[in-house]
ROFITI-519638 format. One line per 10 residues: number of its first residue (from 1); their letters; for each residue x, z, y of C-alpha. Coordinates in pm, 1 decimal. Each point is the difference from the previous one (the first is absolute). Layout:
<atoms>
NUM	A	X/Z/Y ~ ...
</atoms>
This chain:
<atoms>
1	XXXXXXXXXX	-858.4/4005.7/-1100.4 ~ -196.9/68.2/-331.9 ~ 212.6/-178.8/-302.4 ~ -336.7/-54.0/-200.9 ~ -160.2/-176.5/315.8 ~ 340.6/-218.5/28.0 ~ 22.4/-98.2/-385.8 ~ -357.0/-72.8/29.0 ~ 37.2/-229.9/319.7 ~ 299.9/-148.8/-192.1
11	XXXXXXXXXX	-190.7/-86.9/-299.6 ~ -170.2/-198.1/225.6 ~ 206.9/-206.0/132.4 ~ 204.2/-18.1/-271.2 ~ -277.6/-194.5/-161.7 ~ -102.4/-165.5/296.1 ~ 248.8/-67.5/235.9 ~ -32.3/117.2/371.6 ~ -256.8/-273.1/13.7 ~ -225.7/34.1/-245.7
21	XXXXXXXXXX	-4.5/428.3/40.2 ~ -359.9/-23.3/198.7 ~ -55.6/318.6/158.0 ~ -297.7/4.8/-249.1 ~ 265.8/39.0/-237.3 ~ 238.4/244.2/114.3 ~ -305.1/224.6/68.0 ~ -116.3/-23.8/-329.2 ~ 344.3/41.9/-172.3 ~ 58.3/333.3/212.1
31	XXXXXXXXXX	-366.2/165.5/-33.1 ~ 39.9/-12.8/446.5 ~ -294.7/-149.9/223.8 ~ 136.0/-237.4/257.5 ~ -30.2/259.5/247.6 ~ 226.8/208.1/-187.7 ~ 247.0/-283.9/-60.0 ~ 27.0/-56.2/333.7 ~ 31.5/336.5/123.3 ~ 329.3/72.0/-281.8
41	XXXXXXXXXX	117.8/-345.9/121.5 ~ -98.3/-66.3/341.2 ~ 146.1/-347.5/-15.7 ~ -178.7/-115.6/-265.7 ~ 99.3/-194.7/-315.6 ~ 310.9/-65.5/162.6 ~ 63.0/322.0/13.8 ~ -78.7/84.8/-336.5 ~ 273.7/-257.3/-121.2 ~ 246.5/177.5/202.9
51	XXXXXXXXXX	-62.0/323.7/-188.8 ~ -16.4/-177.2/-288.5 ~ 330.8/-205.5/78.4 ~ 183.1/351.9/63.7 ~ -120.7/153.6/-290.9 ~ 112.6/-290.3/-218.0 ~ 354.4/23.0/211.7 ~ 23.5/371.8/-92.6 ~ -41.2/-90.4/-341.5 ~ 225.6/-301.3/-5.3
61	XXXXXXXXXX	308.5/238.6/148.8 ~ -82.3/284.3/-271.2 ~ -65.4/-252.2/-327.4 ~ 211.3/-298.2/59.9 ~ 286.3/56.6/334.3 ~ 94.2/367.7/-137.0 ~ 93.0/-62.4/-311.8 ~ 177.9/-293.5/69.1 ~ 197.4/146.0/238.2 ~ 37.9/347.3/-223.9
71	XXXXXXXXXX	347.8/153.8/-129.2 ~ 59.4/-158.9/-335.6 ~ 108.6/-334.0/-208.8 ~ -141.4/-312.0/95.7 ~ -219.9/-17.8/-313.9 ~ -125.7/360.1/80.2 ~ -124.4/-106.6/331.4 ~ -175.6/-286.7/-142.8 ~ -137.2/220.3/-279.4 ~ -179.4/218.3/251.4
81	XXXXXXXXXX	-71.5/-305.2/238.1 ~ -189.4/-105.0/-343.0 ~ -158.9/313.8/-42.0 ~ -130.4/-2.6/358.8 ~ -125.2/-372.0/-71.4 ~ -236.9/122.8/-265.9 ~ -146.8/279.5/226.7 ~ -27.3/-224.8/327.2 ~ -185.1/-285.7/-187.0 ~ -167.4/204.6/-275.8
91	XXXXXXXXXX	185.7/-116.4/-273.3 ~ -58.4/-377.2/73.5 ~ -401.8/31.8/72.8 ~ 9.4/52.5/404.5 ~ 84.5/-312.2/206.0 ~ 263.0/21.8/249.9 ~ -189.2/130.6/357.5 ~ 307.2/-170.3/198.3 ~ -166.8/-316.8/-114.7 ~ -309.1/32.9/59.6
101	XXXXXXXXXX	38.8/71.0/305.1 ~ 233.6/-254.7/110.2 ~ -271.2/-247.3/-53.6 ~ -214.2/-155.3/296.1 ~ -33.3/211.8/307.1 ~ 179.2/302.9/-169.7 ~ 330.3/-247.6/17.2 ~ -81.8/-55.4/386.7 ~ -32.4/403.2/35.7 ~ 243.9/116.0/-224.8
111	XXXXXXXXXX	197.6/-242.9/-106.0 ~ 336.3/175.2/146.5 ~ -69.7/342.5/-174.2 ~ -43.6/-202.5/-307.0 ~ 323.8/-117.9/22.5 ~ 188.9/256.7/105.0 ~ -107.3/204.3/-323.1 ~ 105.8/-304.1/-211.1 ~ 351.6/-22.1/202.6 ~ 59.8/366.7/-82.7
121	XXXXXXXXXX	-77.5/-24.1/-360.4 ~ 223.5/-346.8/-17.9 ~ 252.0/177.0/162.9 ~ -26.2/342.7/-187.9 ~ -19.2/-274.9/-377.3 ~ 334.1/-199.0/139.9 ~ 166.7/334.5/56.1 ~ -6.4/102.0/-339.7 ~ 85.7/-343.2/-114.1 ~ 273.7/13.2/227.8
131	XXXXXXXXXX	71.8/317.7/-172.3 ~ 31.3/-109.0/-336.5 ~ 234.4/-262.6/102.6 ~ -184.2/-321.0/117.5 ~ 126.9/-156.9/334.6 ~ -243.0/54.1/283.5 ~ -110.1/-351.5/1.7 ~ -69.3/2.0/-332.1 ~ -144.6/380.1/52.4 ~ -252.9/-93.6/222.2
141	XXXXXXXXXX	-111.0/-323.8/-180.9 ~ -73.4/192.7/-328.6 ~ -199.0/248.7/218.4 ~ -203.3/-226.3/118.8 ~ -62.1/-141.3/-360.8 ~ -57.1/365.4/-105.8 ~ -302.6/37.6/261.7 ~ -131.9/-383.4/-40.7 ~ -5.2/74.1/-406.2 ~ -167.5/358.7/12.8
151	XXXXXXXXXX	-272.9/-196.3/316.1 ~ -18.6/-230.8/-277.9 ~ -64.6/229.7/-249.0 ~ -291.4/174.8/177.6 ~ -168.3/-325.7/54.8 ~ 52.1/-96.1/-363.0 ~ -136.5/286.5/-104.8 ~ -326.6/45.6/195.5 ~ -56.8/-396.5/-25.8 ~ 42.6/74.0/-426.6
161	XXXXXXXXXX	-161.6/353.2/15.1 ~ 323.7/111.5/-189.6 ~ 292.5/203.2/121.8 ~ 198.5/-140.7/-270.7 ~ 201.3/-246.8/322.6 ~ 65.4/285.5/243.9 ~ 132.9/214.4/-310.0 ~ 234.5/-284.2/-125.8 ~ 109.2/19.9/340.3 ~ 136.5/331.9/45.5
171	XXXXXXXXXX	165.3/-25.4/-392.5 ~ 185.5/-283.7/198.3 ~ 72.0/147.3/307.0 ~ 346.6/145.2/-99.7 ~ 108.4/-264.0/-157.2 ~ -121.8/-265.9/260.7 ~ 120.6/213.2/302.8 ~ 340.4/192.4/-136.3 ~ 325.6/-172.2/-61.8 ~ 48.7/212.2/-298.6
181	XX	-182.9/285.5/-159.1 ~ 139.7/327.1/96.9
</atoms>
């Protein structure tokens, strides 16, 4: 599948949700007729979140779940889970696609998918709390935080038109998720 087409059709429903991406919409955003559309995704707009959903997946495992789970200290896993933060969400300024389209319908459709990527990334989070010498309980609690804090963030940030939040954020991270700096 063409990347440009896919970051296009996730642009879309990024800012729109699974609901609000009209085919009107995704057509436009992509430069494709409907006919086109349908004939790169035979199944339609659900289709095209699929791709979209994968694509986002593939980047999720290379920019958040590999460097967590890389060879190093604790706070150099979290250092490159930072770095990867700022390329997945564009420094603060791209809302999170995992929520957009886990509203509405898109919950209904994809709602397991959804969570599943948010398990792994709790789980990949606790394990390098875990790491730097939390109990798991307490692991998987601050991972949580970690994810509900950077969600935060992005909304902050697009509902202020400032990616001051989401930045804050990730200057936190190691302190808020590591039982000491390493």
């Amino acid at each position: 599948m063409d990347d440009v087409i896919i970051d296009r059709l996730s642009d879309v429903f990024r800012s729109h949700g699974y609901e609000g991406a009209s085919l009107s919409k995704l057509s436009e955003a992509t430069g494709l007729q409907r006919a086109s559309l349908y004939y790169r995704f035979p199944g339609g707009k659900k289709e095209m979140a699929e791709a979209v959903l994968a694509q986002i997946d593939s980047r999720i495992a290379t920019q958040i779940l590999d460097p967590l789970r890389a060879p190093g200290s604790p706070s150099e896993r979290v250092q490159g889970l930072v770095d990867g933060l700022k390329t997945l969400y564009q420094n603060g300024h791209a809302s999170c696609l995992l929520e957009a389209l886990s509203l509405g319908e898109g919950q209904n459709l994809f709602g397991s998918l959804i969570a599943g990527a948010f398990e792994a990334w709790i789980d990949a989070l606790a394990s390098v709390a875990a790491d730097s010498g939390h109990d798991s309980a307490t692991a998987k609690r601050l991972a949580e935080e970690v994810i509900i804090s950077i969600q935060g963030a992005l909304v902050l940030a697009r509902g202020r038109n400032t990616n001051a939040p989401f930045i804050r954020v990730l200057e936190n991270l190691p302190r808020n998720l590591l039982a000491e700096t390493t």
